[in-house]
LUMMI-177806 format. One record per residue: residue in three letters; x negated, y negated, z of N, C-alpha, C in turn. Coordinates in pm, whole numbers, padded with zeros to 5 digits, always signed. Layout:
N
alaXYZXYZXYZ;...
This chain:
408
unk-01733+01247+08856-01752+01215+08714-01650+01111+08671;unk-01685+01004+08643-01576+00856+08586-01558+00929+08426;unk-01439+00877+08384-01393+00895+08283-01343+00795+08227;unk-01429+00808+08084-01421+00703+08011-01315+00622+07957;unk-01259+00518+07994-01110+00471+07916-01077+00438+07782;unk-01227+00418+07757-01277+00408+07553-01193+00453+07493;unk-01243+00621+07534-01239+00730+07474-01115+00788+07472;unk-00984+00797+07365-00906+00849+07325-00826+00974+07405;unk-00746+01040+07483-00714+01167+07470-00683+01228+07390;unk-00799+01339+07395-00777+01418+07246-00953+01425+07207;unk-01050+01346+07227-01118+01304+07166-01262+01313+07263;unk-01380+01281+07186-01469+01302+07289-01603+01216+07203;unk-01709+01185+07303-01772+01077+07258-01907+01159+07216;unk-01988+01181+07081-02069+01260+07049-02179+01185+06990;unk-02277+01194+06928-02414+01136+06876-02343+01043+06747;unk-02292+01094+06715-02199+01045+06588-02102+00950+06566;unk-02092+00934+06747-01927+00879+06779-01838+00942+06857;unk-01700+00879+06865-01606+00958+06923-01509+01050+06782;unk-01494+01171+06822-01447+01297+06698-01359+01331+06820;unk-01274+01407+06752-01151+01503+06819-01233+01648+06909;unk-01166+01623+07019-01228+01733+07074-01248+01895+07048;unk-01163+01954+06889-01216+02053+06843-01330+02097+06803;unk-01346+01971+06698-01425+01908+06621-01591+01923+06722;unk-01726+01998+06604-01815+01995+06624-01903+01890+06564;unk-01987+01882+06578-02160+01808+06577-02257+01929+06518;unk-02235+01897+06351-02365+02055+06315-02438+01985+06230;unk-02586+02047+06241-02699+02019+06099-02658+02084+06011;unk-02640+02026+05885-02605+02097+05741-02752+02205+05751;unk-02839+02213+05812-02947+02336+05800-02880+02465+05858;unk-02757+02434+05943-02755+02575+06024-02564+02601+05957;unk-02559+02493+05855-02463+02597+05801-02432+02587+05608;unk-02551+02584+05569-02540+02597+05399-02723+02654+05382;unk-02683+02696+05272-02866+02748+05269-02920+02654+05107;unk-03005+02655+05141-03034+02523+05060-03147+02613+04923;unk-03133+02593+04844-03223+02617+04732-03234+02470+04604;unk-03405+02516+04584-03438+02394+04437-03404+02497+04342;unk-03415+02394+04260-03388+02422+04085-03531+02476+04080;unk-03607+02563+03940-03654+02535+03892-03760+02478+03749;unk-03829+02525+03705-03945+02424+03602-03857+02524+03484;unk-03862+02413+03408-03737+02462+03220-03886+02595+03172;unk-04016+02594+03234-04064+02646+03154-04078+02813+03242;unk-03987+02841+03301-03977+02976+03378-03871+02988+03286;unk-03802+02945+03200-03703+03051+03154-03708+03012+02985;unk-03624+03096+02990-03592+03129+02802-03449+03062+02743;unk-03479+02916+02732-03361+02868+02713-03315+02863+02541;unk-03134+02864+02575-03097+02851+02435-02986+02800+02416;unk-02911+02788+02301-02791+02766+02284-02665+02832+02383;unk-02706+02905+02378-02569+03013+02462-02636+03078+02521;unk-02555+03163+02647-02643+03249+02713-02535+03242+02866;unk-02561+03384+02943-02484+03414+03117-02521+03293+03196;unk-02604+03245+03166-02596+03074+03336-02610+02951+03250;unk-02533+02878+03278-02557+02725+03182-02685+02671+03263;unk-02781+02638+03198-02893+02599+03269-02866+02421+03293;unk-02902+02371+03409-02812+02251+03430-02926+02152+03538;unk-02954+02042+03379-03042+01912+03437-02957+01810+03475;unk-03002+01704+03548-02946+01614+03582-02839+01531+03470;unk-02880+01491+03343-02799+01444+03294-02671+01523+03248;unk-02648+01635+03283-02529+01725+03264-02455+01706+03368;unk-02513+01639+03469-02396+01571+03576-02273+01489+03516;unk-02317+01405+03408-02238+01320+03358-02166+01344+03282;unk-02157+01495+03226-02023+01535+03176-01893+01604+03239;unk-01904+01606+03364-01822+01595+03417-01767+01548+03545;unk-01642+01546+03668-01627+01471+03782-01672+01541+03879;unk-01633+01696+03882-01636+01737+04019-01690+01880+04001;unk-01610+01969+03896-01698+02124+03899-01787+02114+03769;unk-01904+02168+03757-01998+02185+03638-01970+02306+03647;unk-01947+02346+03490-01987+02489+03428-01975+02503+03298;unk-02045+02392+03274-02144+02385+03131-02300+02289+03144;unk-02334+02306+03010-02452+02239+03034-02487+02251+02902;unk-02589+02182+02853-02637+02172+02699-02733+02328+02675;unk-02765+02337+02760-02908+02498+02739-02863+02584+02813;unk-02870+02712+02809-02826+02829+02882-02949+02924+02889;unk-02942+02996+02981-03056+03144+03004-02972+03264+03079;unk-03046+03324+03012-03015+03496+03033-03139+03529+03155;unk-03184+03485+03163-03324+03537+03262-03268+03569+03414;unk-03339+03671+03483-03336+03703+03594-03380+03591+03694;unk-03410+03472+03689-03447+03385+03820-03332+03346+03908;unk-03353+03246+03986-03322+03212+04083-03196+03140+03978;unk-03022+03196+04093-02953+03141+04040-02872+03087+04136;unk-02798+02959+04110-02702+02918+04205-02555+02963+04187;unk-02538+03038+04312-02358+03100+04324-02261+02949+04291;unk-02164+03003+04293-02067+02966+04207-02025+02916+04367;unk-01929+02765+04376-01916+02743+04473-02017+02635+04576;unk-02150+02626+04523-02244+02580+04591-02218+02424+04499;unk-02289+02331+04638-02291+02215+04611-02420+02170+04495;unk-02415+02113+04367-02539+02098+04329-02558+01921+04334;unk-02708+01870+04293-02707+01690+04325-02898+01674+04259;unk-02870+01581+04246-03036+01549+04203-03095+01537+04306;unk-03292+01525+04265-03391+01545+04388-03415+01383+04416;unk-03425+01340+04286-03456+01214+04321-03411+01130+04213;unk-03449+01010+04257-03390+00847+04171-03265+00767+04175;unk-03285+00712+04076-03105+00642+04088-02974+00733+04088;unk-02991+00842+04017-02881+00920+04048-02828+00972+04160;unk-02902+00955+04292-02904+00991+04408-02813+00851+04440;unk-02822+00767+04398-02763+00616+04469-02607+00584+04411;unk-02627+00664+04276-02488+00716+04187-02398+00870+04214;unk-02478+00912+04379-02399+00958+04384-02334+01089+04300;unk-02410+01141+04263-02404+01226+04124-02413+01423+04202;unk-02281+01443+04286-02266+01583+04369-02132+01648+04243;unk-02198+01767+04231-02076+01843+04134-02069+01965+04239;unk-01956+02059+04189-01951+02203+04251-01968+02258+04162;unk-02055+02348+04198-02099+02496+04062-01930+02566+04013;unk-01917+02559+03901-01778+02639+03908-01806+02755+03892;unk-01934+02820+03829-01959+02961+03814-02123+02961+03813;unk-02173+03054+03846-02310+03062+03886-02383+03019+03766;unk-02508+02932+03809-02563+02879+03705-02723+02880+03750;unk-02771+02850+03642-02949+02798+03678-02988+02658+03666;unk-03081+02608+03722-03121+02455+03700-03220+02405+03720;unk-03262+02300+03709-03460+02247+03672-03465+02208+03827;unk-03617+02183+03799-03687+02146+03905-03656+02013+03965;unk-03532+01917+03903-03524+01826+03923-03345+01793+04018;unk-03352+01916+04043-03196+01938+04111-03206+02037+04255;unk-03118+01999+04357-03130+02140+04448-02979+02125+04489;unk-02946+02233+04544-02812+02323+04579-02819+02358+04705;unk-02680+02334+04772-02653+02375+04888-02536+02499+04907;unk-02551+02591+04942-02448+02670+04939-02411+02695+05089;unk-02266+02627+05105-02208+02651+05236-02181+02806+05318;unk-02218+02843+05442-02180+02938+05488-02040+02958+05494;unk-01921+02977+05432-01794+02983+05426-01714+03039+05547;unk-01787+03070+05607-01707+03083+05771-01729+03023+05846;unk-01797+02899+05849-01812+02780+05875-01735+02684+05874;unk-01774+02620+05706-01738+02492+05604-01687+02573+05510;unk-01579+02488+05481-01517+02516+05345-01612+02422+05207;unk-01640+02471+05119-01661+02422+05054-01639+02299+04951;unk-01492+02301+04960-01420+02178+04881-01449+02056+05056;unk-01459+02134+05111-01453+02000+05262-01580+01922+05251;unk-01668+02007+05242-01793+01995+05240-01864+01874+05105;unk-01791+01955+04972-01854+01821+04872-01758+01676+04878;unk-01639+01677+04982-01580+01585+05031-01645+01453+05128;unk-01699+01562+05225-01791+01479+05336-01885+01453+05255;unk-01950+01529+05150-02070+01448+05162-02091+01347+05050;unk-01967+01348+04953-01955+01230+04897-01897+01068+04978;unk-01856+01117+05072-01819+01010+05218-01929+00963+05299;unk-02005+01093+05294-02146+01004+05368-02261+00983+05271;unk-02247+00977+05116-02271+00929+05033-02464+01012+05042;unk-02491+01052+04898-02648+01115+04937-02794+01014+05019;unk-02730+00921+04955-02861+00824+04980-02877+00774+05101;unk-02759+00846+05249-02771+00838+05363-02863+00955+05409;unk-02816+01062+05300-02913+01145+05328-03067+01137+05331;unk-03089+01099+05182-03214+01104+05155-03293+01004+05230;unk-03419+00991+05187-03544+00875+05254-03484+00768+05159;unk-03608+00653+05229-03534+00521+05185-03666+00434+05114;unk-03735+00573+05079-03853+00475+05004-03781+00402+04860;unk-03894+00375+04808-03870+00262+04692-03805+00388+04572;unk-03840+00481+04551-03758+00600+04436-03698+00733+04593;unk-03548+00701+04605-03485+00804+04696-03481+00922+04620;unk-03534+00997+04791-03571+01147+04751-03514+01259+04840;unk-03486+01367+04794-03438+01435+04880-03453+01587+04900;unk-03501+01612+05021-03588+01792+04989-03550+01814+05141;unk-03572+01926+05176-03535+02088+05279-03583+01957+05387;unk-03618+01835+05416-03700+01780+05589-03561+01719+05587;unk-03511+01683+05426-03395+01580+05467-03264+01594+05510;unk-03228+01709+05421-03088+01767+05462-03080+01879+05548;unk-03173+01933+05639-03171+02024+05762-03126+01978+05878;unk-03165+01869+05907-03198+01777+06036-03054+01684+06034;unk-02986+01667+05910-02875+01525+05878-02789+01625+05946;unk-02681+01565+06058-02587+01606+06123-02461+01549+06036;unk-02338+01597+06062-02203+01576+06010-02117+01630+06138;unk-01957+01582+06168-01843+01627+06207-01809+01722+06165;unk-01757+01826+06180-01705+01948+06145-01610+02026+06209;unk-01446+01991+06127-01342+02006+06223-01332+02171+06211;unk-01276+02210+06289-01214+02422+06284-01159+02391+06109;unk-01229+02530+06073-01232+02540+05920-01050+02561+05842;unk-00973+02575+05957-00817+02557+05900-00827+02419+05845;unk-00902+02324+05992-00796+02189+05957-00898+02114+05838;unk-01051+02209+05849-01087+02137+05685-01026+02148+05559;unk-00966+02259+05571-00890+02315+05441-00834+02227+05422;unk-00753+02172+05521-00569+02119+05495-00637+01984+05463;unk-00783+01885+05562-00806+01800+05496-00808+01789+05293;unk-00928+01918+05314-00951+01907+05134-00816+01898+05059;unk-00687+02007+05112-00598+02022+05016-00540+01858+05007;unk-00542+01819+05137-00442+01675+05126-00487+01575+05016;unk-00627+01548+05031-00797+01473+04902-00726+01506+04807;unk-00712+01669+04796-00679+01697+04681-00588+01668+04585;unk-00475+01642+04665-00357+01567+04589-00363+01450+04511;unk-00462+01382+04597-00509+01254+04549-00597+01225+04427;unk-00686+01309+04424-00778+01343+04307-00708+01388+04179;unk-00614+01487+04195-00505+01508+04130-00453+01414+03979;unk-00411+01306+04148-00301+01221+04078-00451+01076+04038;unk-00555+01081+04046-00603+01020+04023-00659+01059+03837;unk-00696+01189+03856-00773+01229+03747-00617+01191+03647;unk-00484+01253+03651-00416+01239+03573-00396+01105+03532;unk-00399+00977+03626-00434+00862+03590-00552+00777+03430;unk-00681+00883+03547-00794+00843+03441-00732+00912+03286;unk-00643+01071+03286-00647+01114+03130-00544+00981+03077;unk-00457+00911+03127-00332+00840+03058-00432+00768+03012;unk-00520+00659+03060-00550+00574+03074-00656+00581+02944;unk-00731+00713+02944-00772+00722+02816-00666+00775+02693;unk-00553+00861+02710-00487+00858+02614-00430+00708+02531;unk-00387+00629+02624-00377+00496+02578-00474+00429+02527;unk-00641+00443+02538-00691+00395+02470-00717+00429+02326;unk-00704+00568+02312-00701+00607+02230-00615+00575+02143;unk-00484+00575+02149-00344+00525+02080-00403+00352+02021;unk-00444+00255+02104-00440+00161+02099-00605+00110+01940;unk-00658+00249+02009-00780+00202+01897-00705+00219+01767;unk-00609+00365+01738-00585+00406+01594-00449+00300+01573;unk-00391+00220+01611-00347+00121+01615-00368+00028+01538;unk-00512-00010+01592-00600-00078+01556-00628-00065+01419;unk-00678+00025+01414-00777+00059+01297-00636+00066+01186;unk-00501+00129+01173-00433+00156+01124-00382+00005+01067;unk-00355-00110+01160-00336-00236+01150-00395-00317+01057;unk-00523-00330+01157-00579-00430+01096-00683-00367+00922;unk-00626-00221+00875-00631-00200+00735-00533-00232+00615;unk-00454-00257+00679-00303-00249+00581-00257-00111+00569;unk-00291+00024+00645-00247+00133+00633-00098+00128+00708;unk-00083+00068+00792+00032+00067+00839+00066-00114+00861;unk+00192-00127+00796+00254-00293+00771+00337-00263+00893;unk+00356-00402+00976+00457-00383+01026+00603-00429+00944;unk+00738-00420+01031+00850-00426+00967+00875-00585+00961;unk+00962-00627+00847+00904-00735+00782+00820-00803+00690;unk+00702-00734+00679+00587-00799+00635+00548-00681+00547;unk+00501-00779+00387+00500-00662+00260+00390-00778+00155;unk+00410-00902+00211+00315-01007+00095+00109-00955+00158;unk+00083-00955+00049-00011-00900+00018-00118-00992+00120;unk-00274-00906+00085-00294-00967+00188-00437-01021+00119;unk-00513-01144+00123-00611-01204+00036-00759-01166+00094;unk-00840-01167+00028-00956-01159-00006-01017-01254+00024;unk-01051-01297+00120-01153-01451+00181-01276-01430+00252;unk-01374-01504+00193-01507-01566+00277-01523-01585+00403;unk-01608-01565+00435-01612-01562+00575-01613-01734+00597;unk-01697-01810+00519-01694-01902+00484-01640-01994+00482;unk-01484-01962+00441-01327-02029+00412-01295-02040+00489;unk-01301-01901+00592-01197-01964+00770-01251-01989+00827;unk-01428-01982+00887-01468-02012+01029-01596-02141+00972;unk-01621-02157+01096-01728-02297+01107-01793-02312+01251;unk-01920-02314+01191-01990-02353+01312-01956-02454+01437;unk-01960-02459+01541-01922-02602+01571-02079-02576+01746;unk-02064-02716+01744-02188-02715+01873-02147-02864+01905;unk-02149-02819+02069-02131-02940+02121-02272-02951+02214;unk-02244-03109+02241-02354-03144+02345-02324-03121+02450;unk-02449-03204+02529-02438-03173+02695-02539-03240+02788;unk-02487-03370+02843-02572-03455+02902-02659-03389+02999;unk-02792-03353+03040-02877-03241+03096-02820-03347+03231;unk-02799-03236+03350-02808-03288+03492-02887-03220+03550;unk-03021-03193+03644-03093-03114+03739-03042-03069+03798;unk-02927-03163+03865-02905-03117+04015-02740-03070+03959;unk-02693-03050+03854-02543-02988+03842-02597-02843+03862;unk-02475-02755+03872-02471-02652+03847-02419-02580+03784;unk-02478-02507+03690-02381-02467+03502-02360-02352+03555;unk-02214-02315+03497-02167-02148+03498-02201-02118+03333;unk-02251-01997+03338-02357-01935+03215-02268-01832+03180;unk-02223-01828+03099-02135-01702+03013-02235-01622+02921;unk-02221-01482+02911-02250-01389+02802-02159-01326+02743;unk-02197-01211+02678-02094-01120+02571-02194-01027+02578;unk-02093-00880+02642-02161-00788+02634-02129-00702+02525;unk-02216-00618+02540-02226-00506+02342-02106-00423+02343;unk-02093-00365+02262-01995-00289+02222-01830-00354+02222;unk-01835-00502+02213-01677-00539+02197-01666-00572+02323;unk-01746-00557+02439-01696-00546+02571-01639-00686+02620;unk-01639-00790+02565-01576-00935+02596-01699-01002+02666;unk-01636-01196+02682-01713-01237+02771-01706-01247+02882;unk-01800-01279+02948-01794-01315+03108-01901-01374+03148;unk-01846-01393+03282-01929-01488+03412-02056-01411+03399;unk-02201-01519+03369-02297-01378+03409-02377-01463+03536;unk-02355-01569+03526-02432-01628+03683-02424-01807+03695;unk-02379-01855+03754-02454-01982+03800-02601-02042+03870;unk-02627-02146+03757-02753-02189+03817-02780-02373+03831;unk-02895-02370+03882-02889-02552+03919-02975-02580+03776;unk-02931-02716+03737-02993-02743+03633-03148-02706+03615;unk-03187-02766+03757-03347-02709+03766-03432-02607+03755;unk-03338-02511+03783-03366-02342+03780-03346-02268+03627;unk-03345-02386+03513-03323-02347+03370-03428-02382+03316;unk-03521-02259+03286-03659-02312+03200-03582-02417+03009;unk-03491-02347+03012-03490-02383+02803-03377-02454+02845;unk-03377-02590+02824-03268-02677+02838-03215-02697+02726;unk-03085-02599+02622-03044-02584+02557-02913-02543+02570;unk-02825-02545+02667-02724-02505+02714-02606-02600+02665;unk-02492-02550+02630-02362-02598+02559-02274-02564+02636;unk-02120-02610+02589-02037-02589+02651-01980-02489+02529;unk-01898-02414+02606-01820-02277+02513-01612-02333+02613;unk-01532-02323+02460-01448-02407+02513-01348-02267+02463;unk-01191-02221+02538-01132-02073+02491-01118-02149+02345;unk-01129-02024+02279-01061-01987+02187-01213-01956+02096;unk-01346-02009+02120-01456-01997+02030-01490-01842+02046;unk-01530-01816+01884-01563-01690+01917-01740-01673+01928;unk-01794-01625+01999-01929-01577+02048-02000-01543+01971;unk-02148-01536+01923-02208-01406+01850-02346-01423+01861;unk-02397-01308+01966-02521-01311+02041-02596-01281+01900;unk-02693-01357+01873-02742-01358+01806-02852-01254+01817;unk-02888-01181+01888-03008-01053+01926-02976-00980+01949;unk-02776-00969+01972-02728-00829+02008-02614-00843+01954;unk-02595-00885+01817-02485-00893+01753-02453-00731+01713;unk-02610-00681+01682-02574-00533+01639-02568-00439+01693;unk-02529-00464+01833-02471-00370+01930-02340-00428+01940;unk-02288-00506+01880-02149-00550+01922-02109-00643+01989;unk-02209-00696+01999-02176-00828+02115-02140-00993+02086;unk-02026-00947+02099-01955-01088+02027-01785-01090+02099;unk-01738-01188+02079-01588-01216+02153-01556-01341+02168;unk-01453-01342+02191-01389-01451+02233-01345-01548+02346;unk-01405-01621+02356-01389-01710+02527-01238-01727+02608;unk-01205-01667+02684-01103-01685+02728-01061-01762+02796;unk-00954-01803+02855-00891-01974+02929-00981-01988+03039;unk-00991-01866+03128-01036-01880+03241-01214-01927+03256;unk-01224-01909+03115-01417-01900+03100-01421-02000+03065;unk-01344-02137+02976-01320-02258+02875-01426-02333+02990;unk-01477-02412+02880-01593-02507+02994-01746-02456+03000;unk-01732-02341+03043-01833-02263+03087-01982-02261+03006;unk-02056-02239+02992-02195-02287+02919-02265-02148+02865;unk-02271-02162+02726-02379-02073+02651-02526-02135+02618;unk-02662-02039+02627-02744-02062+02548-02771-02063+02384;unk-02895-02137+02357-02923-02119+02246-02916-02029+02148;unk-02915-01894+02211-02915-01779+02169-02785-01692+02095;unk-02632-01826+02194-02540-01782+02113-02504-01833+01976;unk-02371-01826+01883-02349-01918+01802-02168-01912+01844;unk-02149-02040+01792-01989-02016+01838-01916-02093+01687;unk-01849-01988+01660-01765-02016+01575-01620-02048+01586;unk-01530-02129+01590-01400-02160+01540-01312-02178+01414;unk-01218-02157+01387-01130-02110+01262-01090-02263+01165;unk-01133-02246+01090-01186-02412+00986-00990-02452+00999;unk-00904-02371+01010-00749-02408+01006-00702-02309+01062;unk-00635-02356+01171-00562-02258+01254-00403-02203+01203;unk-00406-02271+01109-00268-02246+01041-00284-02112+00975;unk-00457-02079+00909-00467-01996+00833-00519-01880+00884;unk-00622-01896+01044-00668-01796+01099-00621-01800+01230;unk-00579-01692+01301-00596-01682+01418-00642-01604+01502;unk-00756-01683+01551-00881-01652+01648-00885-01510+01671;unk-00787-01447+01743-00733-01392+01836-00737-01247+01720;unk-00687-01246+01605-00670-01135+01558-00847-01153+01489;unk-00891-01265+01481-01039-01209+01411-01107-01149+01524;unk-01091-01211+01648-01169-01050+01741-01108-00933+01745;unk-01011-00924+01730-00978-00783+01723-01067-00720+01568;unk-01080-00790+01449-01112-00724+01363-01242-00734+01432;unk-01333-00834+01450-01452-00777+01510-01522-00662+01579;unk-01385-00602+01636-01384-00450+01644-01422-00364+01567;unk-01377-00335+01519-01394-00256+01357-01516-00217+01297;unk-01557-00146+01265-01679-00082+01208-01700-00131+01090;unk-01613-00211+01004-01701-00256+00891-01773-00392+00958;unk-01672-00486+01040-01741-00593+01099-01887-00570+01165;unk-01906-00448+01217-02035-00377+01310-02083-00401+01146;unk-02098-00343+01087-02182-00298+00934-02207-00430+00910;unk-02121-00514+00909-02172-00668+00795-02231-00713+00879;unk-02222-00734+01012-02294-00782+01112-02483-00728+01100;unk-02485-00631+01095-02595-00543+01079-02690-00561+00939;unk-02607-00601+00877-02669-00598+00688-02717-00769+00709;unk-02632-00863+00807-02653-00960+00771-02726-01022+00906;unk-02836-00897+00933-02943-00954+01059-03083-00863+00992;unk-03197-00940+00991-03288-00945+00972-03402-00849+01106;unk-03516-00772+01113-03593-00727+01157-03662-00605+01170;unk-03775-00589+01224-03817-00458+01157-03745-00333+01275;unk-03719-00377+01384-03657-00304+01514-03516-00333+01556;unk-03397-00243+01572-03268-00276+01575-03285-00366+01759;unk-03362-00322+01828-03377-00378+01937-03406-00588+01936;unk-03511-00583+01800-03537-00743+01782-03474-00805+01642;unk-03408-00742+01581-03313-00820+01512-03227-00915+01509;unk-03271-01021+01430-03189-01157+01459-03086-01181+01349;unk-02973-01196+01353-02819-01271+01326-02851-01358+01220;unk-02832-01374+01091-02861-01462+01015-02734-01496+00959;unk-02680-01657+01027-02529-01690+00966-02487-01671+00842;unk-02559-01812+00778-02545-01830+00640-02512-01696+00564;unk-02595-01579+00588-02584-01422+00548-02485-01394+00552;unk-02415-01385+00654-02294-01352+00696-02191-01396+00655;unk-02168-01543+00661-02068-01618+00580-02040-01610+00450;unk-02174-01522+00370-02157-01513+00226-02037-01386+00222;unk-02003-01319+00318-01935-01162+00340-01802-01233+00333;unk-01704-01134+00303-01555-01113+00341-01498-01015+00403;unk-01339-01089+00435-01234-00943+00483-01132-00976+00398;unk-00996-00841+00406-00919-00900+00390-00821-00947+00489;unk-00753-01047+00456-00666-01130+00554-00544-01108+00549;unk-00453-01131+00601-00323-01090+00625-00262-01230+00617;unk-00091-01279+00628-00037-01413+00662-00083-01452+00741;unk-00025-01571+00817-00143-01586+00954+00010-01537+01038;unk+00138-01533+00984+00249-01483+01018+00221-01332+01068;unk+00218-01251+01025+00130-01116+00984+00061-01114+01142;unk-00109-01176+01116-00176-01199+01202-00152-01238+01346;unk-00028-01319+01397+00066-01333+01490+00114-01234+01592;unk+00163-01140+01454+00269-01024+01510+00174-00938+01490;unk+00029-00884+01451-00059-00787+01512-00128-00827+01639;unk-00168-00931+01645-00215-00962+01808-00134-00926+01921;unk+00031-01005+01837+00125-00931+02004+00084-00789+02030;unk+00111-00756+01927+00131-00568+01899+00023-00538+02028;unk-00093-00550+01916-00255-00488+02041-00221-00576+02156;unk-00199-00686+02178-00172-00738+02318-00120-00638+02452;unk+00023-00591+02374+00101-00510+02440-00005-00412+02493;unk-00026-00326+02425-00134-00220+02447-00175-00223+02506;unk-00301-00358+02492-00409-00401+02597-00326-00382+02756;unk-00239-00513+02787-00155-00493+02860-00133-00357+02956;unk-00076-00268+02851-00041-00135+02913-00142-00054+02972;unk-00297-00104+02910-00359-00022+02984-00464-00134+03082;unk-00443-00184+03080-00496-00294+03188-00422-00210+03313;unk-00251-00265+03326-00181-00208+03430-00197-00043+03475;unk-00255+00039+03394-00271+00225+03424-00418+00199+03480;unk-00506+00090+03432-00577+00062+03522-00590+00025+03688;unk-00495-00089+03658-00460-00148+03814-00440-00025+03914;unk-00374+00037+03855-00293+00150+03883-00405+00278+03983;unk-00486+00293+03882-00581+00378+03905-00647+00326+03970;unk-00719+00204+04056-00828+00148+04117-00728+00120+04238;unk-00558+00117+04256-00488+00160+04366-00523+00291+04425;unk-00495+00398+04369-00514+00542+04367-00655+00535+04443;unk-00714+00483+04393-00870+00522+04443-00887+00444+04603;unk-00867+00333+04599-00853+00283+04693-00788+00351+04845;unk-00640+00368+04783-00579+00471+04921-00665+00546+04958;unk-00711+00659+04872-00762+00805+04890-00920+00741+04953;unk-00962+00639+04929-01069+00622+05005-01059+00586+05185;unk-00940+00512+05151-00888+00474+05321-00810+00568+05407;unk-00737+00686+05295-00699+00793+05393-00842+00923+05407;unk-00938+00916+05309-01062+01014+05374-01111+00953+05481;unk-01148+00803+05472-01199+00749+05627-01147+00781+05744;unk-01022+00814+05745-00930+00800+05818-00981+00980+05832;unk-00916+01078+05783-00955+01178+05766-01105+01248+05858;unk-01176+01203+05769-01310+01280+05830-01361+01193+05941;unk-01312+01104+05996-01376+01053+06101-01261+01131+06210;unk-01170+01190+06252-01075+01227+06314-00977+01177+06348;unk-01017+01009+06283-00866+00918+06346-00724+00958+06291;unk-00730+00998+06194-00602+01079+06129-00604+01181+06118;unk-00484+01292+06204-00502+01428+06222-00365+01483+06109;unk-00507+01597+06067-00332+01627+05987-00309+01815+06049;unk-00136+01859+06088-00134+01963+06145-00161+02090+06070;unk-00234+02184+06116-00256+02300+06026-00260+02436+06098;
């Protein structure tokens, strides 16, 4: 018998690959027992009640254990133990990846099924580990809507180290998840801080130190102005196309194209500092300010771009931040026309007849730093967190494939 020089000592070469020679080769059929959800109309649902009854979109209230849900039942059916893996049957949520752990026994629709690990096997925390690593939609079929039922997950093989050293894997994940989730709460505590900030600021409820001269009453009229530039049409150039997405979300890159590949040859240049305002989705929020890196870049017809009639008196920078703000959402809204919030169109002139109040442009200066900072701070708890995630993705690879052993 030749022996392979590939192959690692320690290690052995299996359907799967080369795994550590403890380490088995099992069908998730011969070690979790698999049950569906089923139909909302077998039970007696309500407000409250012993099993949170649990559809797919109750995935999305939380990361990892479910044990809530919007409807509950008292009924004797089919329930899933506490501990079991739950995941949708089919669709995009399967491609999102959408695996919780039951934290306490629950019921659920026809549109969900559950795996419950044999625990002298697989550990359970190991288990919704791997199989967020081998991701569902490896599982499932690969038709055009992914699906997934008892042909698919019987037959799907996995690695499966001696159930000590899964533990010690999960506990190690675990640390990581840990320090990740505590990440994600800062990261929203800071946003939070930064909105009432906001809102506290840019009301005059809170002045900063220094600043006490009152603050005026102006037209929308008085500070901003349309401005539109041209743009010699080329076929064969290729325009970078900026949007503004809803809810405040800023602008960005949304695609490059060749002149030719543009049915409505109406395209402008958008230069930093103009502020945006999608004219069909102003009343979702979609408006902002062009930033350095975007300057140049090309809007359609569809946008409007405004700049500050005297920069002495406005600055740019703090009118998107008020654009934030819920009365700006409101005037925006009063001053767009249609019978459907979906096809409602932006009517300037309307708008320009509106006011705020304004601050110095001194004032206005020293609130931008302010929210700047903020922004700032949570940009970096960001960075921060998409580190975190990163490691913990390169030490599970490492992990469940056997190349990194940890002792247990």
């Amino acid at each position: 018998m030749t022996h392979d020089t590939n192959i690692p000592q320690g290690y052995k070469a299996t359907a799967l690959g080369i795994i550590p020679q403890e380490w088995e080769v099992m069908r998730l059929g011969d070690i979790v027992s698999i049950t569906s959800g089923e139909s909302p109309s077998l039970y007696h649902l309500k407000a409250e009640g012993k099993y949170p009854y649990v559809k797919v979109e109750d995935l999305n209230n939380c990361e990892k254990y479910q044990e809530s849900s919007r409807e509950y039942s008292d009924d004797n059916n089919t329930t899933i133990k506490a501990g079991s893996i739950i995941f949708p049957k089919r669709g995009a949520s399967i491609l999102n990846n959408k695996v919780r752990i039951a934290a306490k026994d629950i019921q659920m629709d026809s549109n969900m099924m559950a795996i419950t690990p044999h625990t002298a096997i697989v550990d359970t925390e190991f288990l919704y580990i791997r199989i967020l690593h081998e991701r569902l939609y490896r599982i499932a079929d690969t038709s055009s809507i992914p699906q997934i039922n008892n042909k698919h997950i019987i037959p799907y093989k996995i690695a499966v180290p001696p159930l000590a050293e899964q533990r010690k894997i999960a506990e190690v994940l675990g640390v990581w998840d840990e320090a990740i989730e505590k990440q994600a709460r800062l990261i929203e505590k800071l946003a939070l801080r930064k909105r009432a900030l906001m809102q506290r600021l840019l009301s005059a409820k809170l002045r900063l130190p220094g600043f006490s001269s009152p603050w005026q009453k102006v037209n929308y009229s008085d500070i901003l102005k349309e401005v539109r530039r041209t743009l010699t049409w080329d076929e064969n150039e290729l325009y970078d196309l900026i949007s503004v997405r809803r809810r405040s979300g800023g602008v960005f890159h949304r695609e490059s194209l060749y002149g030719h590949e543009i049915k409505t040859k109406t395209l402008r240049p958008a230069l930093e500092g103009d502020f945006l305002i999608s004219k069909m989705q102003i009343v979702h929020g979609a408006s902002g300010v062009v930033p350095k890196q975007l300057s140049g870049m090309k809007i359609s017809g569809s946008y409007i771009a405004l700049i500050a009639k005297d920069p002495k008196e406005l600055n740019i920078s703090y009118f998107n931040l008020w654009s934030q703000m819920p009365l700006f959402y409101h005037q925006t809204f009063v001053s767009s026309y249609g019978v459907h919030i979906e096809k409602m169109t932006f009517d300037l002139d309307a708008f320009m007849s509106l006011s705020m109040n304004l601050p110095p442009i001194e004032e206005q200066n020293r609130i931008v730093e302010v929210i700047s900072t903020a922004t700032n701070e949570i940009e970096l708890a960001k960075e921060k967190l998409e580190r975190l995630r990163r490691q913990k993705r390169g030490l599970m690879q490492q992990l469940l494939t056997g190349k990194k052993r940890i002792k247990y």
